[in-house]
C-alpha positions in Angstrom: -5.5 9.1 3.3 -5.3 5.6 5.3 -7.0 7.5 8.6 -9.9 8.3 6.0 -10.3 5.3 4.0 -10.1 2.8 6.5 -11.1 4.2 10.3 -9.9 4.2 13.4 -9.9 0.2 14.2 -8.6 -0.9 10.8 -5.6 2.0 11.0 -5.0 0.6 14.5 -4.3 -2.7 12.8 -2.1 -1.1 10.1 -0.2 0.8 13.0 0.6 -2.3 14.9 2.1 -4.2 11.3 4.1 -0.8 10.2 5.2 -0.4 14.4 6.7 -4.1 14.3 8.1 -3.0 10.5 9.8 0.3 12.1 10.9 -1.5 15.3 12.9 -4.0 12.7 13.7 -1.8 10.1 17.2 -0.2 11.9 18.6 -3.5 13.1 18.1 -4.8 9.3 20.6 -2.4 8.4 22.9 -3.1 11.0 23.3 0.6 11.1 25.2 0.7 7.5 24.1 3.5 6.8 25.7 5.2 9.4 28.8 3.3 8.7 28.7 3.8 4.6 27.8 7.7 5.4 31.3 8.0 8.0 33.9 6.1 6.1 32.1 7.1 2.6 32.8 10.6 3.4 36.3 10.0 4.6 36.6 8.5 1.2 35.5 10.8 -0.5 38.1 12.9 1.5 40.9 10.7 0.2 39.7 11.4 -3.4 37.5 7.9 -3.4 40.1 5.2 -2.2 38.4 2.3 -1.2 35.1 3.3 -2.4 33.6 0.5 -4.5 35.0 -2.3 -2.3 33.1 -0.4 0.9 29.7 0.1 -1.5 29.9 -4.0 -2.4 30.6 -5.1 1.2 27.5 -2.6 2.9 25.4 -4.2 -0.1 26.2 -7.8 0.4 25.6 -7.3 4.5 22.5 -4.9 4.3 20.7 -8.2 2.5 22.1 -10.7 4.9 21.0 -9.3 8.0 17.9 -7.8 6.5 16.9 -11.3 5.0 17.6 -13.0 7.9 15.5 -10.5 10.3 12.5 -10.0 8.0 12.1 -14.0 8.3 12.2 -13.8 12.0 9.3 -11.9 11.9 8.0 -13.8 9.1 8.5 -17.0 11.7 6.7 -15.2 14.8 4.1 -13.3 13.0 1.4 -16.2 14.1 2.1 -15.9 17.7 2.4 -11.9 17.9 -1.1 -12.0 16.2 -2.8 -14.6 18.2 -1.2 -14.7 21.7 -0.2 -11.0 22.3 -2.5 -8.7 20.3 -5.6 -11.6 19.9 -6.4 -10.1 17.0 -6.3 -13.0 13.7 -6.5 -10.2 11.5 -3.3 -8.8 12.1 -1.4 -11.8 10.6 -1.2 -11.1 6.8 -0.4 -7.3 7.8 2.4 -8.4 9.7 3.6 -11.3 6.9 3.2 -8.4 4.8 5.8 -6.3 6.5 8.1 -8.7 7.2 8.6 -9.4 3.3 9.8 -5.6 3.1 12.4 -5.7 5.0 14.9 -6.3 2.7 14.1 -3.7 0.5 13.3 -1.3 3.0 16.9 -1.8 4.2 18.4 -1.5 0.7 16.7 1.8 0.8 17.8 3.3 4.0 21.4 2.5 2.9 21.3 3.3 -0.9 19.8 6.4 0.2 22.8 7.1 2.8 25.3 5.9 0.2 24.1 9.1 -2.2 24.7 11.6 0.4 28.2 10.6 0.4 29.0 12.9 -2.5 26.9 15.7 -1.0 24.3 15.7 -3.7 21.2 15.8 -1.7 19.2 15.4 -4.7 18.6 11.6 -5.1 18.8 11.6 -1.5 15.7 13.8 -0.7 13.4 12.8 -4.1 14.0 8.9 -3.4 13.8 8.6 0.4 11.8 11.3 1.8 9.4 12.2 -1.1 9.7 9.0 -3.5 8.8 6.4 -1.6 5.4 8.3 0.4 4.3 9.2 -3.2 4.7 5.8 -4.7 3.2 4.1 -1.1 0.3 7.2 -1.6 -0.3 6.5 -5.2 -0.1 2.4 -5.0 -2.5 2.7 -1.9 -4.8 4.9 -3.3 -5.2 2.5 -6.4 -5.9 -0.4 -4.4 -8.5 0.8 -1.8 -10.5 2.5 -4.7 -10.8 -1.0 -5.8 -12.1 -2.1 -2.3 -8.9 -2.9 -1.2 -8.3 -3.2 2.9 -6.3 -2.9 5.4 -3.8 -5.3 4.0 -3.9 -4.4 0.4 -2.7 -1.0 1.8 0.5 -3.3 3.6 1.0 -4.6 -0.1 1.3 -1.3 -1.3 3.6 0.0 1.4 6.0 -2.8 0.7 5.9 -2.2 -3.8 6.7 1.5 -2.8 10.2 0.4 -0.3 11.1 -2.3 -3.3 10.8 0.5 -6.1 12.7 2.9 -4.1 15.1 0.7 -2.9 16.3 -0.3 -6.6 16.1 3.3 -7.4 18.3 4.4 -4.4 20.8 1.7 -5.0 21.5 2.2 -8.9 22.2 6.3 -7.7 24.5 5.2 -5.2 26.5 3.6 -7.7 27.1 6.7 -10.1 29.2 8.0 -7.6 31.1 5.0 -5.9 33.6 3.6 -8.2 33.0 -0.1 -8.8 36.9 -0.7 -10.4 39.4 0.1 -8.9 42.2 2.0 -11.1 44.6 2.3 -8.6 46.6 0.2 -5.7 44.6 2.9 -3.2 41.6 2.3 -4.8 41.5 -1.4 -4.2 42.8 -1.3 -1.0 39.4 -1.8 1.5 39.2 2.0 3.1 37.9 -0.2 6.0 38.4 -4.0 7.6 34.7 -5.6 7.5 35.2 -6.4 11.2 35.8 -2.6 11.5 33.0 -1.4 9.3 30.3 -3.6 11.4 31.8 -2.7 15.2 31.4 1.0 14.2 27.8 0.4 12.4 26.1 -2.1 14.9 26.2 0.1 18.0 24.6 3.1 15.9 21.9 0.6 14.7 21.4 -0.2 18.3 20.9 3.5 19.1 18.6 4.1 16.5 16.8 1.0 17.2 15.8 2.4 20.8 14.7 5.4 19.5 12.6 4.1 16.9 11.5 1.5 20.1 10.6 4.4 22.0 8.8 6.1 18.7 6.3 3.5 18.7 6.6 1.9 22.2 3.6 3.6 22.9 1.5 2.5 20.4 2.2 -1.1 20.7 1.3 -1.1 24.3 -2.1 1.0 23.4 -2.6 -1.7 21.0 -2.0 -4.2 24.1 -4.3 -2.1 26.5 -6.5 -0.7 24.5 -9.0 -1.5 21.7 -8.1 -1.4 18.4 -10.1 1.8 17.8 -7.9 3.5 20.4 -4.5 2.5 18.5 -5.9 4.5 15.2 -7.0 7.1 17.3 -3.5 7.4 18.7 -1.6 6.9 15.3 -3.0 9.8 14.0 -1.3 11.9 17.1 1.9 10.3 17.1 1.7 10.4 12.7 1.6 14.1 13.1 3.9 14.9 15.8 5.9 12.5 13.9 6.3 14.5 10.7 8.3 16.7 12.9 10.7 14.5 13.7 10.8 13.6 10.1 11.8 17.2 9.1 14.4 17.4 11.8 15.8 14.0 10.2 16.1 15.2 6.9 18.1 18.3 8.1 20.1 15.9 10.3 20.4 14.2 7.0 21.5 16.9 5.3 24.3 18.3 7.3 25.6 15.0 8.5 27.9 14.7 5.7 29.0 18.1 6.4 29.5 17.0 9.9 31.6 13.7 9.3 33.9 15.9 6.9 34.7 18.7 9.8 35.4 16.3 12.2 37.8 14.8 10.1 39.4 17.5 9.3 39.0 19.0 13.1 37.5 22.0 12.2 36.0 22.5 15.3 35.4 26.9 14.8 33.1 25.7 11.2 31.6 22.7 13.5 30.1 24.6 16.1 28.9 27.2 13.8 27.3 24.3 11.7 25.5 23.0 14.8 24.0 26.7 15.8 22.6 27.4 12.1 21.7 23.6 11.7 19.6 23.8 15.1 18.0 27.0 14.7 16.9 25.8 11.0 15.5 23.1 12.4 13.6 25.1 15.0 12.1 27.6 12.6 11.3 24.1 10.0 9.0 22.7 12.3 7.5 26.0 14.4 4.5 26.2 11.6 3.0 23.2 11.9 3.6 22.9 15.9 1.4 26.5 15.8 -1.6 24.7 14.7 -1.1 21.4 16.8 -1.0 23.8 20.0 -3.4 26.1 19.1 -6.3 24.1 17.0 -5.7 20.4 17.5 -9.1 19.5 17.4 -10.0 21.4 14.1 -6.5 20.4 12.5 -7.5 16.5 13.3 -11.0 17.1 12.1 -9.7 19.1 9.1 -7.3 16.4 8.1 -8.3 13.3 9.5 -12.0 13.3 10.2 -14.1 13.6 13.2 -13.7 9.7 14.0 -10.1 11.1 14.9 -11.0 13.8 17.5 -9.9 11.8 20.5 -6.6 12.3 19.8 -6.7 16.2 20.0 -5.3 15.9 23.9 -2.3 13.2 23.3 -1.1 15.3 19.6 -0.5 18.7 21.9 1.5 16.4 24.5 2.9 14.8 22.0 4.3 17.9 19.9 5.5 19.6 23.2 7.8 17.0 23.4 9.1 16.9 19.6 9.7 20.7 20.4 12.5 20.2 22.8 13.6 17.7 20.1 13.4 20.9 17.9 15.1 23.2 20.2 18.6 20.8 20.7 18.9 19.7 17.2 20.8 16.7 16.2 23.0 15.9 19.3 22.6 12.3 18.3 24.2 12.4 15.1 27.3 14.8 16.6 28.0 12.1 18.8 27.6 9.2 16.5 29.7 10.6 13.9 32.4 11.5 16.4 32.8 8.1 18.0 30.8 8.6 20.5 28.1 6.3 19.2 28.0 3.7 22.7 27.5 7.2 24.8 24.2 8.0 22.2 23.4 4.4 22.7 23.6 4.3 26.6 21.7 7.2 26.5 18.7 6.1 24.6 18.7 2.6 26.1 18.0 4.6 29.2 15.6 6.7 27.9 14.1 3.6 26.5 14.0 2.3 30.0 12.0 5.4 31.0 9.6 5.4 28.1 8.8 1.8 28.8 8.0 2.5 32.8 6.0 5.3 32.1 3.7 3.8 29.3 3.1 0.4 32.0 2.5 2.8 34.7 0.7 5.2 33.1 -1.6 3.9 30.0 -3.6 1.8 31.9 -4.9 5.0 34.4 -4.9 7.5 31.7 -5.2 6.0 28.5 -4.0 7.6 25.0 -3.1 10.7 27.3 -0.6 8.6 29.7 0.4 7.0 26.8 1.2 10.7 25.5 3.0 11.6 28.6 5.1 8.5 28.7 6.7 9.1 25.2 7.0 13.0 25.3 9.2 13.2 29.1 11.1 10.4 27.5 12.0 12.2 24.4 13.1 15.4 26.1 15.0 13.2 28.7 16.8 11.7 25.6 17.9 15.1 23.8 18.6 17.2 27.0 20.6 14.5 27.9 22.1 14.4 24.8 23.0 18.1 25.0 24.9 17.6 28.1 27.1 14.7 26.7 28.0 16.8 23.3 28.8 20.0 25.8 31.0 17.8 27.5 32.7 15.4 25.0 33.2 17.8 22.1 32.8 21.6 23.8 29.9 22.0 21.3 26.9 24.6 22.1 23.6 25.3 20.0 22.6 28.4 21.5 23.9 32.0 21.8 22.9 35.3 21.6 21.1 34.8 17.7 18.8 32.2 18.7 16.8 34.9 20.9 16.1 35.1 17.2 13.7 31.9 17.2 12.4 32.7 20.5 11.4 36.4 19.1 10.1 34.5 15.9 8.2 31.8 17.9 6.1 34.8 20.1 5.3 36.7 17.0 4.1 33.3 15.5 2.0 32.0 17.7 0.8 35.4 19.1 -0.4 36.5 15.9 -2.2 33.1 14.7 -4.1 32.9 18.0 -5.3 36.6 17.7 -5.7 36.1 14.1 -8.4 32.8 15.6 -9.8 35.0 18.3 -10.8 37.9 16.0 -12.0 35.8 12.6 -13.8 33.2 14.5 -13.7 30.7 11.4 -14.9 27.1 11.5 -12.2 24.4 11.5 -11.6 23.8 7.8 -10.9 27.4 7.5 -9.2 28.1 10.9 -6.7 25.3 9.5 -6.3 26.9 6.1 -5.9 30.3 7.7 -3.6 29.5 10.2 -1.2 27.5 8.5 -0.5 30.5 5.9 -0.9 33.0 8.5 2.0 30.9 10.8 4.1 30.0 7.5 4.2 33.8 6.4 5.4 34.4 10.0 7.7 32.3 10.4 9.5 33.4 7.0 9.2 36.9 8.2 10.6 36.1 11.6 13.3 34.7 10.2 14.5 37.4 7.7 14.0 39.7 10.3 15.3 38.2 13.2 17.3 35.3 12.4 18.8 35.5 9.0 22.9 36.7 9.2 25.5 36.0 6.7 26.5 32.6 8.3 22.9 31.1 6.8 23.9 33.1 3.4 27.0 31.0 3.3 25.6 27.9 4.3 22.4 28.4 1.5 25.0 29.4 -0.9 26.5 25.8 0.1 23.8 23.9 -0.3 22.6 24.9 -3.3 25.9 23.8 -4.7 25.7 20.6 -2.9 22.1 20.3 -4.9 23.9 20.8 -8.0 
């Protein structure tokens, strides 16, 4: 909607305001959400001791350090507009931002706090859908008034304050805010203890959300504008992948932090192969028509202003398919302890990413830029596969994902012939090929993938929904 209403140089703005927003989102949370998520499960484990004490301390220190970041950025918005983008414009858009900070970290963390009690509903309609809808809906309001670039900033922030009221009064049906008993008030967790295990997953995060939108800041400081909006819309759509494999990680994280703590390792590693191969099948779809029609998908969706970012998106979405491929290595090790391993690996992936975009964006533009981002992402997650083989004896793969490779041929096999025989124009070839890839991919995976181990686990998350 954005890439359409506004263009490719006023999106580039917006992208350089939300990239400064995303860098500072994590570290605004001080990884709470991590922390409420680990010892809100063990709570919950312990039949809810210490629950409303941890809630009221991960509020009172998700606004203090969320306060106190978004007027950092409030402070140096002035001098990251004039002096490193020179671009005057860019000021209210980033004042803009830094005013949602707060409730963009009450959100992250309300959101978190509801998963606790395995009730993915408030969860998923809050977080993942709620808060695009009420951004979409806001947004579309005020540039049908002739709003700009940073009405659309205003309505970004409303939706993250909306939300984040929303996710915060749920969180609170199921944390107990009286304690009945002498275990109930006791804190389930010291303060001290609650931020040294938080802060260093906040830190991890924090450089992979760096290395997210790395690349488009440094477009932004190589490029035009115009390129920057050309580029968002390629990272935007290899980014809903990564989105999707979030919200599974999201999902099953709970499940994770409760297995470990019970050291059920046999259920654990079972978990991690269904989990990853979901996640595999989730995404294969829409990485079907990125491969195989990016120019018509951009052109479809986005307009033709946006066809110069048919080469990066393909680059791009090979590299959120090794993502794909490992699953949620990060999140293993995090909720196992081993959250300074996950964070010395993506500091050094971060390292990598930020080489590679100097070295290569000024000789090959968006398409270096592309590069740059998608070795560094597989660098991360193979990495990250090697340290969970090692640390906790956990493996993805065995003979049933042969399952998603079968699936995957049959997929994109049968969309490309499906192109080659119809000859369609864009619009349509989009249209076709998504159904054509989604019907596949379902078919695949009833055929080839679906065993009694994904029965149990749907059976489980449907009463998790409940």
């Amino acid at each position: 909607m954005l890439a359409r209403w506004l263009g490719p140089a006023s999106l580039g703005l917006y992208a350089l305001g939300w990239g400064a927003f995303r860098l500072l989102s994590l570290p605004a949370t001080l990884g709470l959400h991590n922390g409420i998520q680990r010892f809100g499960s063990i709570s919950r484990a312990r039949g809810g001791a210490g629950a409303g004490r941890l809630l009221g301390s991960v509020l009172r220190l998700t606004l203090a350090s969320s306060s106190t970041i978004a007027l950092l950025l409030l402070v140096s918005s002035p001098w990251l507009a004039r002096e490193v983008y020179d671009n005057e414009q860019l000021l209210p858009i980033l004042a803009v931002f830094a005013l949602a900070l707060p409730a963009a970290a009450v959100l992250r963390v309300g959101a978190a706090a509801t998963r606790v009690s395995q009730d993915l509903r408030a969860s998923v309609v809050i977080e993942d859908f709620g808060q695009p809808f009420v951004f979409a809906v806001i947004a579309a309001a005020f540039l049908w008034r002739g709003g700009s670039v940073v009405a659309a900033s205003v309505a970004s922030a409303l939706s993250f304050l909306l939300m984040g009221i929303a996710a915060w009064i749920w969180a609170h049906r199921w944390f107990p805010q009286a304690p009945t008993t002498e275990d109930e008030a006791r804190p389930l967790v010291s303060l001290s203890g609650l931020v040294r295990y938080s802060v260093p997953t906040a830190l991890a995060g924090t450089v992979g959300v760096t290395m997210t939108w790395l690349d488009r800041l440094l477009v932004g400081y190589y490029l035009p504008t115009e390129a920057v909006g050309w580029y968002q819309v390629a990272a935007q759509v290899s980014g809903a992948f990564a989105v999707v494999l979030g919200a599974f990680a999201a999902i099953f994280t709970p499940m994770i932090a409760g297995l470990l703590e019970r050291r059920e390792e046999d259920r654990l590693q079972e978990l991690f192969r269904v989990a990853t191969k979901w996640g595999a099948l989730a995404v294969l779809p829409g990485a079907t028509l990125c491969l195989l029609f990016p120019r018509a998908s951009l052109g479809a969706i986005f307009g033709a202003d946006y066809l110069p970012a048919a080469a990066p998106l393909v680059i791009l979405v090979l590299g959120q398919l090794v993502h794909a491929g490992i699953g949620a290595v990060g999140y293993l090790l995090m909720m196992s302890g081993s959250h300074n391993l996950w964070l010395g690996l993506s500091a050094a992936a971060l390292a990598a990413d930020c080489v590679l975009n100097v070295a290569l964006i000024p000789r090959y533009g968006l398409r270096g830029a592309a590069i740059a981002t998608a070795v560094s992402v597989a660098v991360l997650f193979v990495s990250g596969l090697i340290a969970v083989r090692r640390r906790l004896g956990l493996w993805p793969y065995d003979r049933r994902f042969l399952g998603v490779l079968a699936t995957a041929v049959c997929v994109l096999g049968g969309t490309a012939l499906l192109h080659t025989i119809a000859g369609l124009g864009d619009t349509a070839t989009v249209v076709s090929a998504a159904a054509l890839s989604g019907a596949l991919t379902l078919g695949g995976w009833r055929l080839f993938c679906f065993r009694a181990e994904d029965r149990l686990l749907l059976g489980k998350l449907r009463r998790f929904g409940r």
